[in-house]
Backbone as JSON, one array per atom type, in Angstrom:
{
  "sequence": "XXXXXXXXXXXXXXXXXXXXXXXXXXXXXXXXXXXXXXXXXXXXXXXXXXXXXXXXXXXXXXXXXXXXXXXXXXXXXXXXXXXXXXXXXXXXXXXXXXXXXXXXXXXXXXXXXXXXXXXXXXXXXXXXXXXXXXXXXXXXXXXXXXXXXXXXXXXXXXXXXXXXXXXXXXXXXXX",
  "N": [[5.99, -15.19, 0.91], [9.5, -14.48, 1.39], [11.81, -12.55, 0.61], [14.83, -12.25, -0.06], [17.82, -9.99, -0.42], [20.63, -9.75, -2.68], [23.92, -11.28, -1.6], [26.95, -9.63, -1.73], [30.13, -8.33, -1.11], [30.73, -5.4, -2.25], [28.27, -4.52, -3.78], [26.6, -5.1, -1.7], [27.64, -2.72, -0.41], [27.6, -0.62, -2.06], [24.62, -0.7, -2.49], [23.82, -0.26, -0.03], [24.49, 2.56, 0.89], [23.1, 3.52, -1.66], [20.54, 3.16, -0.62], [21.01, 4.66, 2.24], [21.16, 7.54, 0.79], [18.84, 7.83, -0.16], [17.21, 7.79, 1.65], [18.22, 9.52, 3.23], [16.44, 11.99, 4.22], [15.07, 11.15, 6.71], [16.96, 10.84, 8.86], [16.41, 13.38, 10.13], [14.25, 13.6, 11.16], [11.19, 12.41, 13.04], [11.11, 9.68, 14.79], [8.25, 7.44, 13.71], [6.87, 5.7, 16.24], [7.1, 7.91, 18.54], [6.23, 10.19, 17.16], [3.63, 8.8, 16.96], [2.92, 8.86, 20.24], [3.39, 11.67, 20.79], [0.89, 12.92, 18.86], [-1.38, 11.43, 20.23], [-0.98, 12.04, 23.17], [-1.55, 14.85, 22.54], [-4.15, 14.42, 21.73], [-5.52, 13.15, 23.89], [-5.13, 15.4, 25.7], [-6.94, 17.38, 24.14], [-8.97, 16.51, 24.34], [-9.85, 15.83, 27.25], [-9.83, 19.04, 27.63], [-11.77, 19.58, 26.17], [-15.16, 20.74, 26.88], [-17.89, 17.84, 26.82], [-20.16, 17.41, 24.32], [-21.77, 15.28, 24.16], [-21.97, 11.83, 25.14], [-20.33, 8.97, 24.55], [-21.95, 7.3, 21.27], [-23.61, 4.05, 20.81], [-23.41, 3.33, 18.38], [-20.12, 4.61, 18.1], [-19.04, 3.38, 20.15], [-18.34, 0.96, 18.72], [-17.47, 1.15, 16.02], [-15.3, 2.53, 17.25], [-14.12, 0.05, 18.8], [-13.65, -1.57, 15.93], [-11.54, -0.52, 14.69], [-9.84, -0.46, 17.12], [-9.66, -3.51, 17.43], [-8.52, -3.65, 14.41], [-6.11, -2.64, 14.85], [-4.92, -4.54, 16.52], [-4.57, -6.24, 14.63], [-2.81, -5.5, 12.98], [-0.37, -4.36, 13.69], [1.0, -5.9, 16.16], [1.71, -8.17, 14.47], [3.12, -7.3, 12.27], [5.32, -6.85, 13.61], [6.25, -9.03, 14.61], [6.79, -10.25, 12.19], [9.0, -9.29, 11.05], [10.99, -8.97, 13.07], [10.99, -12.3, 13.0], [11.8, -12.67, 10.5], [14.44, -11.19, 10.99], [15.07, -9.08, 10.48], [15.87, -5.41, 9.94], [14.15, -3.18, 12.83], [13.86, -0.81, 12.85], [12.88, 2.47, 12.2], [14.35, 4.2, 11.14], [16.96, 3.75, 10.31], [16.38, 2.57, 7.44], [18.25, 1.63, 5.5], [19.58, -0.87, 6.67], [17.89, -2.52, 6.19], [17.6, -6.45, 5.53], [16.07, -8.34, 4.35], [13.12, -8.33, 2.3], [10.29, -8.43, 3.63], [7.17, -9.63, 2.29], [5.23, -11.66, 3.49], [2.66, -13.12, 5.61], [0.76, -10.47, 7.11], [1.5, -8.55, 5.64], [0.91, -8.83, 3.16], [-1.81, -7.48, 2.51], [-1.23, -5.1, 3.31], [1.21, -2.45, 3.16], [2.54, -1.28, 5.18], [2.07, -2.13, 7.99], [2.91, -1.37, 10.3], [1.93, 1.05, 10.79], [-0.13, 1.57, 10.05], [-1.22, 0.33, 12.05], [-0.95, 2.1, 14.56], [-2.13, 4.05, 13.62], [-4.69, 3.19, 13.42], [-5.34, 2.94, 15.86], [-5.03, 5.3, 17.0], [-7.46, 5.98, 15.86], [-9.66, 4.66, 17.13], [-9.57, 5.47, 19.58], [-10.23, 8.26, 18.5], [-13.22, 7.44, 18.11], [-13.94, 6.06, 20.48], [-13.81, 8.07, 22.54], [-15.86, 10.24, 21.25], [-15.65, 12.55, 20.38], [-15.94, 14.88, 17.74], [-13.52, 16.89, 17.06], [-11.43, 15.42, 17.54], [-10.76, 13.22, 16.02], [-9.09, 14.23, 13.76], [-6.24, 13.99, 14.94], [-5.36, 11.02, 13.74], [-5.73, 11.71, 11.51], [-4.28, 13.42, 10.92], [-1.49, 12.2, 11.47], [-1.12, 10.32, 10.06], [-1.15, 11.79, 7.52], [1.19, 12.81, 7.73], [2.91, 10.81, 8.44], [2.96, 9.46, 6.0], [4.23, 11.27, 4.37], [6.46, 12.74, 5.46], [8.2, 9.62, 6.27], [7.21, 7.3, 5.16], [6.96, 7.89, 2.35], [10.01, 8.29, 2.26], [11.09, 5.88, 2.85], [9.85, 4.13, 1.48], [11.52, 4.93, -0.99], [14.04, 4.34, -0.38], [13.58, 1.39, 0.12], [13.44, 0.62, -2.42], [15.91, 1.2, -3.52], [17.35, -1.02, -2.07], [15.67, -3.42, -2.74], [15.08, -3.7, -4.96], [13.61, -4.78, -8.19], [11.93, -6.86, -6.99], [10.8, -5.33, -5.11], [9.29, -3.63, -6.17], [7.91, -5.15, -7.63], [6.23, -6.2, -5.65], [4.95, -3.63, -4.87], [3.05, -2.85, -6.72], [1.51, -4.86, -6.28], [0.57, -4.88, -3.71], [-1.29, -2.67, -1.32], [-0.76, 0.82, -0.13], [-1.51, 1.62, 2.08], [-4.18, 0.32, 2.74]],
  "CA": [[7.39, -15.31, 0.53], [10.21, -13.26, 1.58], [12.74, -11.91, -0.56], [16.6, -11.89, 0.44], [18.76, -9.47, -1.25], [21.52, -10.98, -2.6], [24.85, -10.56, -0.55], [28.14, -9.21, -1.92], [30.45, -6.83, -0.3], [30.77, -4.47, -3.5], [27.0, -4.84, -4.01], [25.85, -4.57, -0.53], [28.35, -1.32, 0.23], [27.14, 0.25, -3.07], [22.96, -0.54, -2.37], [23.14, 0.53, 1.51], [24.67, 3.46, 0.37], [21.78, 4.09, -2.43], [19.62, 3.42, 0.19], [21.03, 5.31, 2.78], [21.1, 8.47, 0.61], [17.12, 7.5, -0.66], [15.92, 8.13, 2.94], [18.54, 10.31, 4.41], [15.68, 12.92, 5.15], [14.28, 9.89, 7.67], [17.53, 10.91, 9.94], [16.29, 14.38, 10.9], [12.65, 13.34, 11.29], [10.62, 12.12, 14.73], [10.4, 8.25, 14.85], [6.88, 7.12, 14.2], [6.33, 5.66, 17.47], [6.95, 9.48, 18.8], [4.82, 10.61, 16.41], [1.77, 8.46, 17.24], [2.71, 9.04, 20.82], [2.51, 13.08, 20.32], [-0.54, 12.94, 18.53], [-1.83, 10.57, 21.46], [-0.52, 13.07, 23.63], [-2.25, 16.14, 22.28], [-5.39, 13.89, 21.57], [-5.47, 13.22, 25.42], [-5.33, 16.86, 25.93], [-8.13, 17.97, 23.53], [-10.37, 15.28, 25.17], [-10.08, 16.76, 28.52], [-10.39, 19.89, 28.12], [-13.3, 20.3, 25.46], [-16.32, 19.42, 26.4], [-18.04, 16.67, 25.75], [-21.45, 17.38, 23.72], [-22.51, 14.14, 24.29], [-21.69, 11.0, 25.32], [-20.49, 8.67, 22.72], [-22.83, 6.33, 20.76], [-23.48, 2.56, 20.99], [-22.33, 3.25, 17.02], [-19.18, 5.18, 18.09], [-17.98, 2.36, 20.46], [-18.84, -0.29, 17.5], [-16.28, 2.37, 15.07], [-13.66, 2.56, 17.94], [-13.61, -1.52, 18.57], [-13.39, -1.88, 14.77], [-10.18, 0.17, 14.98], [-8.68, -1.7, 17.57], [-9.48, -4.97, 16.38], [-7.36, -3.94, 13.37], [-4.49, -2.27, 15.13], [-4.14, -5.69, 17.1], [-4.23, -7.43, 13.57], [-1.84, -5.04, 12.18], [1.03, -4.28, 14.47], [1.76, -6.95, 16.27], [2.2, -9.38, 14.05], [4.43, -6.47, 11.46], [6.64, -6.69, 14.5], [7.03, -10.28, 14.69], [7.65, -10.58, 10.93], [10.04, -8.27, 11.37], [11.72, -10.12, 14.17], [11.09, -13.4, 12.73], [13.02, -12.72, 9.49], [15.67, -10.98, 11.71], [15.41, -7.5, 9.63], [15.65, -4.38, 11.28], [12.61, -2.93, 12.66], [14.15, 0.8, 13.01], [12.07, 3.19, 10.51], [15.07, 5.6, 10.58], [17.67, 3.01, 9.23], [16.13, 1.67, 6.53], [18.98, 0.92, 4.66], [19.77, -1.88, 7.24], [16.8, -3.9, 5.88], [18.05, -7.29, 4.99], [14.81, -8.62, 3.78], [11.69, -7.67, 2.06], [9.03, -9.07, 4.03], [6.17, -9.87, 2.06], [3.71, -12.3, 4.19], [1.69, -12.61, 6.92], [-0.18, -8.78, 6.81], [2.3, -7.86, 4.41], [0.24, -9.66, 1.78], [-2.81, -6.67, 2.5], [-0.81, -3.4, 3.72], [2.65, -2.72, 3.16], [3.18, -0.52, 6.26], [1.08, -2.32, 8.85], [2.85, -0.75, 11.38], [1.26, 2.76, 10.62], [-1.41, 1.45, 9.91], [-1.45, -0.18, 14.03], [-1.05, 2.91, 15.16], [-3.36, 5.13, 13.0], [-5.9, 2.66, 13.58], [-5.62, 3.24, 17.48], [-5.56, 6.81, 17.07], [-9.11, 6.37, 15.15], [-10.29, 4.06, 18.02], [-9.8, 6.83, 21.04], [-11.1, 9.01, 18.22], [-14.54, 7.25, 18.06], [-15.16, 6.12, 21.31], [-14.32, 9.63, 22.63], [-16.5, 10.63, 21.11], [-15.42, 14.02, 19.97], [-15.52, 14.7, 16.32], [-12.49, 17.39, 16.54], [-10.29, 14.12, 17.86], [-10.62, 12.98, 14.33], [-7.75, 15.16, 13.35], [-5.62, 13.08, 14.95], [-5.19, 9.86, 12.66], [-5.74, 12.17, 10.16], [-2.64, 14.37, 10.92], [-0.71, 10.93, 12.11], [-1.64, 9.44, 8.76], [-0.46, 12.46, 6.72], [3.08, 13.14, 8.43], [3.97, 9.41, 7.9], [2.79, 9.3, 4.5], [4.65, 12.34, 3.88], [8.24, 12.12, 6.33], [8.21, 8.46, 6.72], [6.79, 6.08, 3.94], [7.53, 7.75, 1.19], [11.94, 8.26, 2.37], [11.28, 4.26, 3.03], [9.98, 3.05, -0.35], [13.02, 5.25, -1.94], [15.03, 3.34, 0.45], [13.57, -0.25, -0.16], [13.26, 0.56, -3.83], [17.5, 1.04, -3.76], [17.63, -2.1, -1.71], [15.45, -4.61, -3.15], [14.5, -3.32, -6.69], [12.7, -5.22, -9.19], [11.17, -7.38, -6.21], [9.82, -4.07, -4.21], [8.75, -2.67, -6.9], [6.63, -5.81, -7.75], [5.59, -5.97, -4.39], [3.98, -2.34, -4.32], [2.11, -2.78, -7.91], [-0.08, -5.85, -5.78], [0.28, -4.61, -2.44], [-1.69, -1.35, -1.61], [0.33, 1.53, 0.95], [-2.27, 1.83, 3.72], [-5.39, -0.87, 2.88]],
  "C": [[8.19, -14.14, 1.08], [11.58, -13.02, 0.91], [14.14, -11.72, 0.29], [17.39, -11.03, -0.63], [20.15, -9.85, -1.28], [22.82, -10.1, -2.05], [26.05, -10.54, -1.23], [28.9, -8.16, -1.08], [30.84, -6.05, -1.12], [29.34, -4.25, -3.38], [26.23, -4.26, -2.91], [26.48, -3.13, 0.07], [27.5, -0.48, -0.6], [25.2, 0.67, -2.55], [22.64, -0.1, -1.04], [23.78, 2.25, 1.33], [23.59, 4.73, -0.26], [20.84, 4.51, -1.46], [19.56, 4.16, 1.23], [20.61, 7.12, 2.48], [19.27, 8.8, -0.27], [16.25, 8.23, 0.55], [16.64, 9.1, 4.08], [17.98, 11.75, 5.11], [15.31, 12.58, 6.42], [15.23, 10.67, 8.99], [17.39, 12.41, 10.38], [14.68, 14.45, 11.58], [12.35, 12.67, 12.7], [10.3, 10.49, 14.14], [9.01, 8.18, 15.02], [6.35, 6.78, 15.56], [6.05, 6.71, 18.59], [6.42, 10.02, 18.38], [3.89, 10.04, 17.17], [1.97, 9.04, 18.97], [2.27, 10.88, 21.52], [1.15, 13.06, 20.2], [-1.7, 12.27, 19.4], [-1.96, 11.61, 22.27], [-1.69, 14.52, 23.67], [-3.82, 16.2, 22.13], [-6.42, 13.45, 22.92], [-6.0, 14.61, 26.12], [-6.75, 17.73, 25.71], [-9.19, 17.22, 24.08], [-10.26, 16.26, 26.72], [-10.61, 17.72, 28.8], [-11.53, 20.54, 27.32], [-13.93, 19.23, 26.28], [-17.31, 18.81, 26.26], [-19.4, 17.43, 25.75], [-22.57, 16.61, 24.08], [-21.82, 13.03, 24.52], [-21.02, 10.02, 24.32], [-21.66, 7.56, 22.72], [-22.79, 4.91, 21.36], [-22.38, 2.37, 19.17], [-20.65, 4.22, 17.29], [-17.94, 4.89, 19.04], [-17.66, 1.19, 19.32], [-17.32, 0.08, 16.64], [-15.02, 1.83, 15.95], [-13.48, 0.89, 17.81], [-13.15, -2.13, 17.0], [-12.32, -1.57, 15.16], [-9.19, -0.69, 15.79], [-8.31, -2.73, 17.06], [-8.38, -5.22, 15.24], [-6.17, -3.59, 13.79], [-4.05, -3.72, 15.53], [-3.8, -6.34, 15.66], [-3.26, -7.01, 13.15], [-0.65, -5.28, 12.7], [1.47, -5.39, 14.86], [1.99, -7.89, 15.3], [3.07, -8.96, 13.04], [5.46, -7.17, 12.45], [7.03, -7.86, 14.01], [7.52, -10.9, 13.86], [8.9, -10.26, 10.95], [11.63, -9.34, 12.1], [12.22, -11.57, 13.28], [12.31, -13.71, 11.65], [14.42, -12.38, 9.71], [16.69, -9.7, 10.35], [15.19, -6.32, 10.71], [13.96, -3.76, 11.42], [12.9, -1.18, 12.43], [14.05, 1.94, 11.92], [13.38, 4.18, 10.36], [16.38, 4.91, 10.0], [17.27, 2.0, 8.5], [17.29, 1.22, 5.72], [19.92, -0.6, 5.56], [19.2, -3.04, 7.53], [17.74, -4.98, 5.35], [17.42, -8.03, 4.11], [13.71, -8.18, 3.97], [10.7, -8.7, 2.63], [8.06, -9.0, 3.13], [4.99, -10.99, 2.35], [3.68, -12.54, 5.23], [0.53, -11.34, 6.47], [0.39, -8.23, 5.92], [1.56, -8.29, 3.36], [-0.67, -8.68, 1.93], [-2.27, -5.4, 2.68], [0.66, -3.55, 3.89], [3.3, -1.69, 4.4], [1.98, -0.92, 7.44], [1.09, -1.89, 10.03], [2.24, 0.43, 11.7], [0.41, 2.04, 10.25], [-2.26, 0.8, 11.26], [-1.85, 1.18, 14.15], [-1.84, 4.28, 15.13], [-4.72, 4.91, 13.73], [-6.48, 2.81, 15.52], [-6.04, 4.32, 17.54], [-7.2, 7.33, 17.04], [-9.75, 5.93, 16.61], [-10.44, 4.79, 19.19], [-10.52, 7.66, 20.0], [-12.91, 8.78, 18.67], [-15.28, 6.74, 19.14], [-14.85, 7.19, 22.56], [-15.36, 10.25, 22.91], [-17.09, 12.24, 20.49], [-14.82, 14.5, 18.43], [-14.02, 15.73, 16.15], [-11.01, 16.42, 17.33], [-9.95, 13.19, 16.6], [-9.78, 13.38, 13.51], [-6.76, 14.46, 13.48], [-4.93, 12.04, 13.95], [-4.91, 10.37, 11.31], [-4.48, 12.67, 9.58], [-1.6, 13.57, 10.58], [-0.3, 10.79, 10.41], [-0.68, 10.36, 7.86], [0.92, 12.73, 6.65], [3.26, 12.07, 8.0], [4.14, 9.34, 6.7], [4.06, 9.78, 4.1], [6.38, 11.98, 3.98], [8.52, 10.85, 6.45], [8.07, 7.43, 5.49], [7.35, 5.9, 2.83], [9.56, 8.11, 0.74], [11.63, 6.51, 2.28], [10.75, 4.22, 1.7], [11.26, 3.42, -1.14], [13.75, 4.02, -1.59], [15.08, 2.15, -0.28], [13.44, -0.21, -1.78], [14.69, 0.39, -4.0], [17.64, -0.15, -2.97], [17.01, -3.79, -2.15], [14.45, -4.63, -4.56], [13.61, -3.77, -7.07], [11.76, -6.13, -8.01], [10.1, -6.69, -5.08], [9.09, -3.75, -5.59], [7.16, -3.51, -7.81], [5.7, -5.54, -6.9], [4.21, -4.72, -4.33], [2.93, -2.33, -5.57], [1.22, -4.13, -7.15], [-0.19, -5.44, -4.5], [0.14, -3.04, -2.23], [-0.73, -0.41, 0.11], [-0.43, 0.91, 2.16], [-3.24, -0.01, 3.65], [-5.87, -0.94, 1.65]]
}
C-alpha cells in the first residue's frame, strides 16, 4: 500500500514546513550517493596500496556475491518505487515527499537505498579480501544512520504521521 498525504494548501504549507525544519540539518550534509562514492573512493585506495596477505577465499567471494545480490534487490527497485509513485527521490528535500511508500522492498527495509549501497560497499569488502576494507560499510552505515536517516524519519514523521509512525513499528531501519 502506499499512503497519500492528504492535500490542502493550509495543511500542506504548514507540514512541509514541519518537515522542512525536522531535517534542515540534511541541507548542510553530503548526499548519500557522495557518501558511498567517497567511501568507495578511499576503499579503492586502501586496496591498492596495502598489501594483500592473501588472496581472497572461495568463502569471501560467496560473502561478496551475497552482498551484491542484495544491493541489486535493494536499490533498484527503491528507485523505481520512488519513480513509480512520482515522489521525490532527493534525500536532502525530504519535505517534498508526496507519498509514503510502503511496498515492494519497503515491506522488509525502510531505507533500501542505504541499504544498496552499504551492501556493495560490503561486497568489494569481501571479495577484496582485506579485512581493514571492512571499515568501509561500517563507516557508510554509521554516517547515514547518523546525518541522513535519522533528519529523514523527523521529516517523514512531520509529513505523514500516524501512518509513518505505523509503518516504522512493523518495518525494521536497515533489515
Amino acid at each position: 500500500p502506499i499512503e497519500t498525504r492528504p492535500r490542502t494548501e493550509t495543511s500542506e504549507a504548514g507540514t512541509k514546513a514541519a518537515a522542512s525544519k525536522a531535517s534542515r540539518g540534511l541541507n548542510h550534509r553530503i548526499p548519500p550517493p557522495f557518501v558511498f562514492a567517497a567511501v568507495a573512493l578511499a576503499m579503492g585506495l586502501v586496496a591498492w596500496t596495502l598489501p594483500d596477505l592473501a588472496p581472497p577465499t572461495w568463502l569471501d567471494l560467496l560473502i561478496g556475491a551475497v552482498f551484491f545480490v542484495l544491493a541489486a534487490l535493494s536499490g533498484p527497485p527503491a528507485v523505481w518505487r520512488f519513480v513509480r509513485s512520482k515522489t521525490t527521490i532527493n534525500p536532502i528535500a525530504i519535505e517534498k515527499a508526496t507519498v509514503l511508500v510502503t511496498d515492494g522492498v519497503y515491506r522488509w527495509t525502510r531505507n533500501p537505498m542505504y541499504l544498496s549501497m552499504a551492501s556493495l560497499l560490503a561486497a568489494f569488502a569481501a571479495i577484496a579480501g582485506q579485512s581493514w576494507l571492512w571499515l568501509g560499510p561500517i563507516m557508510f552505515a554509521a554516517y547515514i544512520q547518523r546525518f541522513q536517516i535519522l533528519p529523514e524519519e523527523r521529516a517523514m514523521s512531520q509529513l505523514f504521521g500516524a501512518a509513518y509512525h505505523d509503518y516504522r513499528l512493523k518495518v525494521r531501519r536497515w533489515l
